[in-house]
TORFI-635661 format. One record per residue (C-alpha): residue in one letter; x, y, z. Coordinates in steps of 0.02 Angstrom, whole numbers, padded with zeros to 5 digits, always signed. Example, Ala and Ser with C-alpha at 12.3 -4.5 7.8 and 13.67 -1.06 7.14 Angstrom:
a+00615-00225+00390s+00684-00053+00357
This chain:
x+02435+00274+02130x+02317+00300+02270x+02258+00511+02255x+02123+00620+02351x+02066+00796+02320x+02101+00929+02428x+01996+01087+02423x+02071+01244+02481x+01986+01418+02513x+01994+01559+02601x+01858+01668+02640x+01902+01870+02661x+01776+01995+02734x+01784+02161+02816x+01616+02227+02932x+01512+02393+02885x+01584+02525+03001x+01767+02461+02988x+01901+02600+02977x+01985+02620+02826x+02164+02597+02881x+02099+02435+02948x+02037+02378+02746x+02216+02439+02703x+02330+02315+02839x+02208+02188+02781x+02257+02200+02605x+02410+02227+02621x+02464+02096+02756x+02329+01980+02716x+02229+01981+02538x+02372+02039+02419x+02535+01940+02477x+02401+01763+02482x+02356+01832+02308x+02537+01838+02236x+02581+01667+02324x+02449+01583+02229x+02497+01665+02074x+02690+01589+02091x+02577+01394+02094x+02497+01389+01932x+02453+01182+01962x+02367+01221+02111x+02197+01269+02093x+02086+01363+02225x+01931+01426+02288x+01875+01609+02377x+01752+01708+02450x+01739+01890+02471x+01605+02006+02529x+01514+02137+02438x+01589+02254+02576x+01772+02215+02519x+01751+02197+02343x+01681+02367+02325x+01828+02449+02454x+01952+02338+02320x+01853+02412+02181x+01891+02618+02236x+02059+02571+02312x+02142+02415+02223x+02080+02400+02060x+02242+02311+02012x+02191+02186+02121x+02055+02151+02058x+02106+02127+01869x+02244+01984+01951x+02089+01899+02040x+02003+01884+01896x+02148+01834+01765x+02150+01700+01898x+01983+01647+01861x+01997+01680+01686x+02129+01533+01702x+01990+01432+01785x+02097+01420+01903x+02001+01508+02035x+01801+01474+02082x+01726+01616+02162x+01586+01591+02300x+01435+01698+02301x+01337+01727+02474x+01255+01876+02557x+01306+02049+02482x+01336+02111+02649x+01390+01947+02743x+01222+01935+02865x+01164+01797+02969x+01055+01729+02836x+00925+01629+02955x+00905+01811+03068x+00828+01883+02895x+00651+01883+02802x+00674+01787+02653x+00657+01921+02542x+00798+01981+02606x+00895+01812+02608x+00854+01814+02423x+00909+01979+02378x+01060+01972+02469x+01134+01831+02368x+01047+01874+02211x+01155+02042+02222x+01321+01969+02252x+01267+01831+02109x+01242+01984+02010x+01393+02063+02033x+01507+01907+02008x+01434+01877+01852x+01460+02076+01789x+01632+02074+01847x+01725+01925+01833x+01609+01837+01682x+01565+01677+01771x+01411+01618+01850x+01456+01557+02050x+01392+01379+02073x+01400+01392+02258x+01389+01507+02408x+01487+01555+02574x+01386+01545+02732x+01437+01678+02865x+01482+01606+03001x+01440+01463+02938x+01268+01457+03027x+01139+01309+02962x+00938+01304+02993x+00884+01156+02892x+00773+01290+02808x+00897+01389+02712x+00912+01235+02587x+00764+01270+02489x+00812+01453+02479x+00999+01438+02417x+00921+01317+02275x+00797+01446+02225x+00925+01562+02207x+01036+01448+02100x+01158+01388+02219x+01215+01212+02203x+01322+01191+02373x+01394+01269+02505x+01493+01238+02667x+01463+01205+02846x+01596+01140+03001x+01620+00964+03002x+01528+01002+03199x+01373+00987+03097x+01413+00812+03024x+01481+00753+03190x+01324+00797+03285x+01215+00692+03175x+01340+00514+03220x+01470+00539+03079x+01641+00514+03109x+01785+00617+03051x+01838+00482+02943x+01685+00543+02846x+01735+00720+02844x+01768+00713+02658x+01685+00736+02485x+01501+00822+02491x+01351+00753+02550x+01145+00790+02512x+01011+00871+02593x+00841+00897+02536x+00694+01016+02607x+00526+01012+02514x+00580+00917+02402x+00729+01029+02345x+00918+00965+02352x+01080+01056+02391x+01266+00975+02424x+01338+01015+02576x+01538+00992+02610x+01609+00976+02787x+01757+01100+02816x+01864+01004+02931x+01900+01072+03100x+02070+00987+03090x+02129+01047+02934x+02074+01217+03000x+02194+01220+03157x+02361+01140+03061x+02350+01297+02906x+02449+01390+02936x+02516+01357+03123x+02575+01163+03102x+02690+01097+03001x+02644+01078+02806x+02717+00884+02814x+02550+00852+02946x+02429+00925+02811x+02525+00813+02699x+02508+00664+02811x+02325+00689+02830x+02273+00705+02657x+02398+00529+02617x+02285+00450+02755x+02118+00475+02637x+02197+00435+02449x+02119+00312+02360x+02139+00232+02197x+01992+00324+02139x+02021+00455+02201x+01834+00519+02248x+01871+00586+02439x+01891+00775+02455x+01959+00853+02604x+01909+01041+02640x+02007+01177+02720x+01917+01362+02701x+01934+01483+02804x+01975+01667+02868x+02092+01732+02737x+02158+01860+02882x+02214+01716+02976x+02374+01712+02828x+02465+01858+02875x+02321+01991+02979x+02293+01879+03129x+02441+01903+03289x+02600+01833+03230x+02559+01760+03075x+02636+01902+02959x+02790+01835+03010x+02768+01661+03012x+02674+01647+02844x+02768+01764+02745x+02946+01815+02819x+02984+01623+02882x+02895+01556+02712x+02767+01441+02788x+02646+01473+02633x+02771+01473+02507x+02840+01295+02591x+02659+01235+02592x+02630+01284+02419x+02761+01208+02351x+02744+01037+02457x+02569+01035+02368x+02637+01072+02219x+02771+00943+02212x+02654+00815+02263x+02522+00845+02115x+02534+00691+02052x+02434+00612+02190x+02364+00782+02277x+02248+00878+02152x+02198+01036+02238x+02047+01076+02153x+01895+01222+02129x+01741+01151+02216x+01630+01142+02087x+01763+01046+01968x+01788+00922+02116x+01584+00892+02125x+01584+00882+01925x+01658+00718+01963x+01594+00658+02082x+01453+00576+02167x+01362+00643+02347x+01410+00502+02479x+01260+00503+02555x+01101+00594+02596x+01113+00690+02777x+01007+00811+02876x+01093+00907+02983x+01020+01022+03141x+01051+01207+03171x+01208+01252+03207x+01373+01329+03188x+01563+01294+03217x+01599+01243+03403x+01662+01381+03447x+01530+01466+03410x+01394+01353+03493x+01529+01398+03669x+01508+01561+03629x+01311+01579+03632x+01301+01506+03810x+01317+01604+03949x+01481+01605+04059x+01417+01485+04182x+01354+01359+04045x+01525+01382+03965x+01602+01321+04103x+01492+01186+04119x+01531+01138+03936x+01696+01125+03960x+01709+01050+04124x+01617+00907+04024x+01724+00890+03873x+01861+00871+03990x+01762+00742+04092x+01725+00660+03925x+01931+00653+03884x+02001+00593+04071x+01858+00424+04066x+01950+00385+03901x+01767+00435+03811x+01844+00545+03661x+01742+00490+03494x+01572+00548+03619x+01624+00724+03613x+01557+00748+03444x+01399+00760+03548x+01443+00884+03629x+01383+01057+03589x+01309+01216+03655x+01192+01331+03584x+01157+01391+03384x+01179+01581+03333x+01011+01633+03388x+01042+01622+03569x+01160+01774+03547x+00986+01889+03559x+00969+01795+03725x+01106+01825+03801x+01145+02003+03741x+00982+02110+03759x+01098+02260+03642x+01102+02096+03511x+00932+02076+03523x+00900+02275+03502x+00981+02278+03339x+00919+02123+03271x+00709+02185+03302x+00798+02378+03242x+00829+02281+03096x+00670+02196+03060x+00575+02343+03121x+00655+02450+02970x+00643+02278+02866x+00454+02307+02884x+00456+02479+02839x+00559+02449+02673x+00462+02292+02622x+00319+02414+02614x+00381+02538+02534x+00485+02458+02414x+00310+02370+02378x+00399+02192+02377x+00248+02106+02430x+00344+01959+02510x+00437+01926+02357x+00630+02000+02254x+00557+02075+02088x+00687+02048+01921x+00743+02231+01936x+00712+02367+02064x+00715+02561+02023x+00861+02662+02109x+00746+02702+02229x+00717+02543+02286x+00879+02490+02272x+00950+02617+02372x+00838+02588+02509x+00880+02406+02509x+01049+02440+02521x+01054+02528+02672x+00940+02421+02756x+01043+02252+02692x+01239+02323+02747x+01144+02357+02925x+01117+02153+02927x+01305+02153+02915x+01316+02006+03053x+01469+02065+03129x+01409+02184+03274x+01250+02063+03300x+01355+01943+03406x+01524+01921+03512x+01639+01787+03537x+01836+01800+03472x+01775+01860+03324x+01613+01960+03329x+01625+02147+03342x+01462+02166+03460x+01581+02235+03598x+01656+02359+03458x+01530+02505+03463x+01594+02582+03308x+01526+02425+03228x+01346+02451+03320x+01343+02616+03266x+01378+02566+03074x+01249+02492+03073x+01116+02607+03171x+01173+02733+03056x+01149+02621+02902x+00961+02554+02970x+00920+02727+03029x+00945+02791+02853x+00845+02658+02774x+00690+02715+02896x+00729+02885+02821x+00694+02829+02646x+00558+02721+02705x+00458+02851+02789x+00476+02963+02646x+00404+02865+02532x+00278+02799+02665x+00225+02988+02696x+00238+02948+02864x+00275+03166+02933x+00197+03177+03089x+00268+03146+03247x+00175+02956+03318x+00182+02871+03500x+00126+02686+03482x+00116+02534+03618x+00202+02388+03508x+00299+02213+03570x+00456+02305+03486x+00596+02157+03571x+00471+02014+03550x+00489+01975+03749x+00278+01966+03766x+00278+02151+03839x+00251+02292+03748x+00387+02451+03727x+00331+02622+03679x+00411+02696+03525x+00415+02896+03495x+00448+02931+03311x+00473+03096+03216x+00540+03154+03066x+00687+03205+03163x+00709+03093+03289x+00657+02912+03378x+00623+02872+03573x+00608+02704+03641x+00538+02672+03800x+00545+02520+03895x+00384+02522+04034x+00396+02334+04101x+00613+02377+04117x+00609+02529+04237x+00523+02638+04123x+00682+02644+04038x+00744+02733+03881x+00832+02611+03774x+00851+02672+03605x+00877+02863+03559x+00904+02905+03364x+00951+03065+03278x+00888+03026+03129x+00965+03155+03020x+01138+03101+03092x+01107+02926+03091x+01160+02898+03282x+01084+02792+03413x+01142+02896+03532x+01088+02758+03681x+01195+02638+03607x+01299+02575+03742x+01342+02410+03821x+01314+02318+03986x+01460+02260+04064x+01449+02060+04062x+01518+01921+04141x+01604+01817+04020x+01658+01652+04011x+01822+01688+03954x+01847+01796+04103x+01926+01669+04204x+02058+01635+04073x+02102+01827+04137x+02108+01803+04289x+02196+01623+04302x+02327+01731+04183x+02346+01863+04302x+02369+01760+04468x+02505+01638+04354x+02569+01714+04214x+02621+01608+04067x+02752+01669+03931x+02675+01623+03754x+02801+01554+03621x+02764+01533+03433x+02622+01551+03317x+02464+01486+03377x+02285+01508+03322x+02165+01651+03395x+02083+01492+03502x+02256+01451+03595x+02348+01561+03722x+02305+01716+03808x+02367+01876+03750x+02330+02055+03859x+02344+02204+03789x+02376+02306+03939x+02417+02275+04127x+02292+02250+04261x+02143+02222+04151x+02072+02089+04276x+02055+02220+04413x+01907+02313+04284x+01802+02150+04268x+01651+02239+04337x+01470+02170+04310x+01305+02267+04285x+01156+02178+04365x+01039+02275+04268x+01043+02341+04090x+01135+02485+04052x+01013+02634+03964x+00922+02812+04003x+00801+02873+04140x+00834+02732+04265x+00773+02795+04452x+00900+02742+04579x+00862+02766+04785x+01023+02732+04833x+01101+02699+05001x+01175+02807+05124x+01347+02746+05118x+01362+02728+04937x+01502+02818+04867x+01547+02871+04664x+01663+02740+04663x+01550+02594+04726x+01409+02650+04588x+01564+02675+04455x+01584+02483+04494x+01404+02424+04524x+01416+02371+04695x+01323+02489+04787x+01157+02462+04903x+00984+02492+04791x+00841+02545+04926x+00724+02540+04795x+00633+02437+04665x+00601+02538+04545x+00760+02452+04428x+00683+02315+04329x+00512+02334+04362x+00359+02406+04268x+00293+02552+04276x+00117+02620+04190x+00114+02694+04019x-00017+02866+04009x-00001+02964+03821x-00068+03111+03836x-00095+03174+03638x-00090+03381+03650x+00017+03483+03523x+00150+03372+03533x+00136+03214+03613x+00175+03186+03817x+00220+02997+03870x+00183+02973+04061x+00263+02845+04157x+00239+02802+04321x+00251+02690+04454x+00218+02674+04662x+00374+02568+04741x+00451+02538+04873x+00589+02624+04966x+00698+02539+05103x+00791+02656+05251x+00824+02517+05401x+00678+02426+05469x+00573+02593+05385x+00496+02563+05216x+00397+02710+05117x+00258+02674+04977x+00344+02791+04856x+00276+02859+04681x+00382+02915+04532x+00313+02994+04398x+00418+03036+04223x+00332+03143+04108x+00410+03134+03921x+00414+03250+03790x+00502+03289+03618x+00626+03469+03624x+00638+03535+03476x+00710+03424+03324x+00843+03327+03428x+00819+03329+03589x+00708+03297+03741x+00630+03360+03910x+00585+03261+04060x+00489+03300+04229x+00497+03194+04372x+00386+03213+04517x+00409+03108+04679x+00268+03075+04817x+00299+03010+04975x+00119+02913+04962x+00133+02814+05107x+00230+02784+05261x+00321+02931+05388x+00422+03066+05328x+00605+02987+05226x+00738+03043+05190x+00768+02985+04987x+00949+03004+04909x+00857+02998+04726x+00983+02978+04546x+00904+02974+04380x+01035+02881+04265x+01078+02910+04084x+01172+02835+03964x+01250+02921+03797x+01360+02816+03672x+01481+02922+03616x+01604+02919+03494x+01769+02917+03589x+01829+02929+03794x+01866+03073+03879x+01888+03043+04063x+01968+02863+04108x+01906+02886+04297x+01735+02922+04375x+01715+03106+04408x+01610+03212+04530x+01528+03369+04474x+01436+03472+04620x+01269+03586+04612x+01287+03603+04418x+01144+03678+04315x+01238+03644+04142x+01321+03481+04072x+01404+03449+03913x+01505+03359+03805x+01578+03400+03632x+01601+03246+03524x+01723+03284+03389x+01672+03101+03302x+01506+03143+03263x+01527+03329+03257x+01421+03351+03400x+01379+03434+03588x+01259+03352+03708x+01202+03466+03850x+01085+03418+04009x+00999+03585+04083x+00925+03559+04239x+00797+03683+04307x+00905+03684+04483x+01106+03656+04514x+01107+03473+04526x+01243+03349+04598x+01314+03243+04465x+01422+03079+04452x+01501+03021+04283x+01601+02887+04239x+01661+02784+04063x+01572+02648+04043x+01742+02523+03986x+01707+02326+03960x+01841+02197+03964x+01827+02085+03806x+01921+01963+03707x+01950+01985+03514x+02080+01904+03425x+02198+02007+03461x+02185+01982+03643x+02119+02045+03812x+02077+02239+03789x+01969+02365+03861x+01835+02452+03768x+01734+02626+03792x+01552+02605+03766x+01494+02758+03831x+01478+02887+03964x+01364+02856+04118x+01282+02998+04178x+01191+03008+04365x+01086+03154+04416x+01068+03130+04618x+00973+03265+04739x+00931+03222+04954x+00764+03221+04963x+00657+03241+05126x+00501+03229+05118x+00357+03220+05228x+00202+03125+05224x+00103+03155+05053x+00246+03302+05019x+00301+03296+04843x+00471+03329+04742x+00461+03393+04567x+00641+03429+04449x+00643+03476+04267x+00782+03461+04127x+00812+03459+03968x+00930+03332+03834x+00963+03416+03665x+01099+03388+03525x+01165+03508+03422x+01299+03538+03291x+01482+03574+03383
């Protein structure tokens, strides 16, 4: 009888920052009910992954659970994977942090369910040829990629199955294909076309493997599939279509399957992810491109070339999202800080002291990859995830600096994004400033440290390529019947979304200097399509620190401001300077240097990333001296104090995204614009003070 192997797995994570409720419909839609139907299969044996996130959250609130998942293995009938503690983006990390990542989920296996893992989960499945030589050193023996990283290098799907070898420095690891296909039928096809599939590769040997792991959330979490899992019984009909067919169908733990048999082949394989992902990296217009080109590829009868098809590799995510990018240097920025003060010296010691440990910790669960990128999955566009993990990174510079002995209040000039221009970053026991000179003198990063906010955490409102889905939707609705993956269909979660696709043309962040037209009104600014008369946006300005009893950063540049055929040679100067323990004072002063006497209609811009909405429309505040907001999420009340009543404009800043639960719009923030009429003659100056300062509600 001709037989084949099929390898089953399901991988089940949660991201730093999620709510708790959200851990709890997880569980209880998702981990739990999978848990029991595997337990009613005893000949069918299986494979999982779970992050270092969930297991602890299972530990404090499901210890039950956890005794069944490991009887399971005690049965050897479940292999558990190992991989990063905190599910990161391995190739985004030093080594030493690759290392101690999986070393501590290794670690923790082996303490609580008695077995040693023999191979490892990649998040998001993301490949650099590199990461071979450091999964062997840390005792993996294989691990999984798409079969989009087979295909690439002139495979075909018909060899999608068993495992394969790679080799860097002379170091081997097996790789297995997860097939795409496979991935789409469980659970939304029919069980009788996984059957089909897996009758298509039996031989009397038996030696092919087919692969399906993926999202455990996608069995019973993901829209619609509670129902169609559990209440119509697609699992337990799977199950026991697998079951009854043992005698030619062995579903097997990985490493049992690799016990017996031999690599088919040697492969190198480029950098990479699934292809969704490589869509998702590109830019909207490149994503159109991509797909108008599959499509070409399809219609001229051209099908098997399409495995040559790809975009872009996770990387390109700190490309296209400058907020990505932000957190990702944040990250290595603190990574530095720790390295040093945990004295690793490039290299993971045996054992650390608590100390150490903790400070890892913190700085590890803020590489949680989730909020680092966005496609349907990908929580960048969820800015309780960004702030998880400011908070987490922001507390690991804490401990850092502590043990650094680093007290005093510093200003240093430092290429902070890695763009070839240097930021300036303002640093205090108490709080951080980040200033970006060559970007409008802008302020892109505010931390209060002992609160562990980023309180400039917002984000700019994209085009995305999945906007046109959105709008083809709205102009021809289409009604949606059955179960279908996250990838299929378009679901909106409330009316009229398409009318709030706005786009920023510059990055949103603090102290931007707008000269804006005469006819713009709150409304055309709320939406970004207003008239700019000057050019003082995106360009550079001059960086002067002047070092007195506490430090003074001076910014300033001489633009250019349009009114008609008249043009000015305008300066703008933006004196900086720490308030107290959390907060901050500017002074702008504004020379008409050259040209006739102008009129100016002058708005400095600021940004604050609170943690919830509350106004859904642009608002209009006039001659105001006093601003503030009470945020009842972080237990805290911002206030602006301007030395003169000042005109004000504010507005949520809302993006239109796509997660897998459909079209919905977000709040990243509030949008703050401080505008005054200026006239002013020839040489005449303009000079406004006010302060920014937090403090407990």
């Amino acid at each position: 009888m001709n037989k084949v192997h099929f390898l089953l797995g399901v991988h089940n994570h949660q991201p730093i920052g999620n709510f708790d409720f959200v851990f709890e419909k997880a569980y209880s839609l998702s981990y739990l009910p999978f848990l029991e139907a595997m337990e009613k299969h005893p000949k069918l044996h299986w494979n999982m992954h779970v992050t270092g996130i969930l297991w602890e959250w299972l530990e404090r609130h499901h210890p039950e659970y956890m005794d069944r998942v490991a009887e399971q293995v005690r049965l050897e009938r479940l292999e558990i994977l190992t991989g990063g503690y905190y599910e990161p983006i391995l190739p985004a990390l030093h080594d030493v942090d690759k290392i101690g990542q999986i070393q501590k989920l290794t670690r923790y296996i082996r303490q609580r369910f008695k077995v040693k893992p023999k191979g490892m989960w990649l998040a998001e499945r993301v490949w650099e040829p590199h990461l071979t030589r450091i999964l062997h050193d840390c005792g993996v023996d294989y691990t999984l990629v798409d079969d989009t990283h087979f295909l690439s290098t002139g495979m075909t799907e018909d060899d999608m199955t068993g495992s394969y070898l790679t080799e860097e420095q002379g170091v081997t690891l097996r790789l297995l294909p997860i097939r795409k296909d496979l991935r789409y039928a469980i659970p939304f096809k029919d069980p009788g076309e996984t059957i089909n599939l897996l009758r298509r590769f039996a031989t009397p040997s038996g030696h092919k493997g087919l692969v399906m792991f993926d999202d455990g959330e996608k069995f019973g979490l993901w829209p619609d599939t509670q129902e169609h899992v559990y209440r119509d019984g697609w699992l337990e009909k799977f199950l026991t279509v697998l079951e009854s067919n043992s005698d030619w169908i062995s579903c097997s733990r990985i490493s049992d399957y690799l016990g017996s048999t031999v690599p088919q082949g040697r492969v190198y394989l480029p950098t990479t992810s699934y292809y969704e992902m490589s869509e998702w990296t590109l830019p909207a217009a490149s994503q159109e491109s991509l797909h108008e080109a599959s499509k070409a590829l399809s219609f001229n009868g051209a099908e098997a070339a399409k495995r040559f098809l790809r975009g872009g590799f996770w990387r390109n995510f700190l490309t296209k999202y400058e907020e990505s990018n932000n957190l990702h240097k944040k990250m290595l920025y603190v990574a530095d800080k720790v390295h040093r003060a945990a004295d690793l010296n490039g290299s993971m010691p045996n054992k650390l002291n608590a100390k150490q440990q903790k400070m890892l910790d913190a700085l590890w669960a803020g590489q949680c990859n989730c909020a680092y990128w966005h496609g349907v999955f990908g929580g960048l566009y969820l800015p309780h995830l960004r702030q998880a993990l400011y908070k987490e990174l922001i507390s690991a510079e804490q401990q850092a600096d502590k043990a650094l002995n680093q007290t005093s209040i510093t200003v240093k000039e430092a290429d902070f994004d890695k763009d070839g221009m240097k930021e300036v970053l303002l640093e205090s026991p108490e709080q951080n400033i980040y200033l970006a000179p060559h970007s409008g003198g802008s302020m892109f990063e505010w931390d209060l440290r002992s609160r562990g906010i980023n309180l400039v955490n917002v984000l700019t409102r994209r085009a995305e390529g999945y906007h046109k889905q959105l709008l083809e939707h709205a102009q021809s609705p289409v009604s949606e019947s059955g179960v279908k993956t996250i990838h299929e269909g378009v679901r909106v979660k409330e009316p009229a979304l398409e009318k709030r696709l706005y786009t920023d043309w510059y990055r949103r962040a603090s102290l931007l200097d707008h000269f804006l037209h005469t006819n713009t009104k709150l409304n055309d600014f709320f939406r970004c399509q207003y008239g700019e008369q000057g050019d003082f946006i995106k360009t550079g300005y001059q960086v002067d620190v002047v070092q007195d009893i506490y430090p003074q950063i001076r910014l300033s540049r001489v633009g250019t401001v349009w009114s008609g055929e008249q043009k000015n040679s305008i300066s703008v100067e933006k004196t900086l300077s720490l308030m107290g323990s959390s907060g901050w004072q500017v002074i702008y002063r504004i020379q008409n240097q050259q040209g006739p006497g102008c009129n100016l209609w002058f708005g400095c811009e600021m940004a604050f990333a609170f943690s919830s909405q509350d106004l859904s429309e642009p608002l209009e505040h006039l001659q105001q001296q006093v601003w503030l907001r009470r945020d009842h999420g972080f237990g805290i009340a911002t206030k602006v104090q301007f030395d003169v009543p000042t005109d004000l404009w504010e507005f949520p800043l809302q993006t239109v995204s796509l997660s897998e639960e459909g079209f919905e719009k977000t709040y990243q923030g509030t949008v703050l614009l401080a505008h005054s009429r200026i006239n002013l003659n020839p040489g005449q100056s303009w000079v406004r003070t006010w302060r920014v300062g937090v403090a407990g509600e």
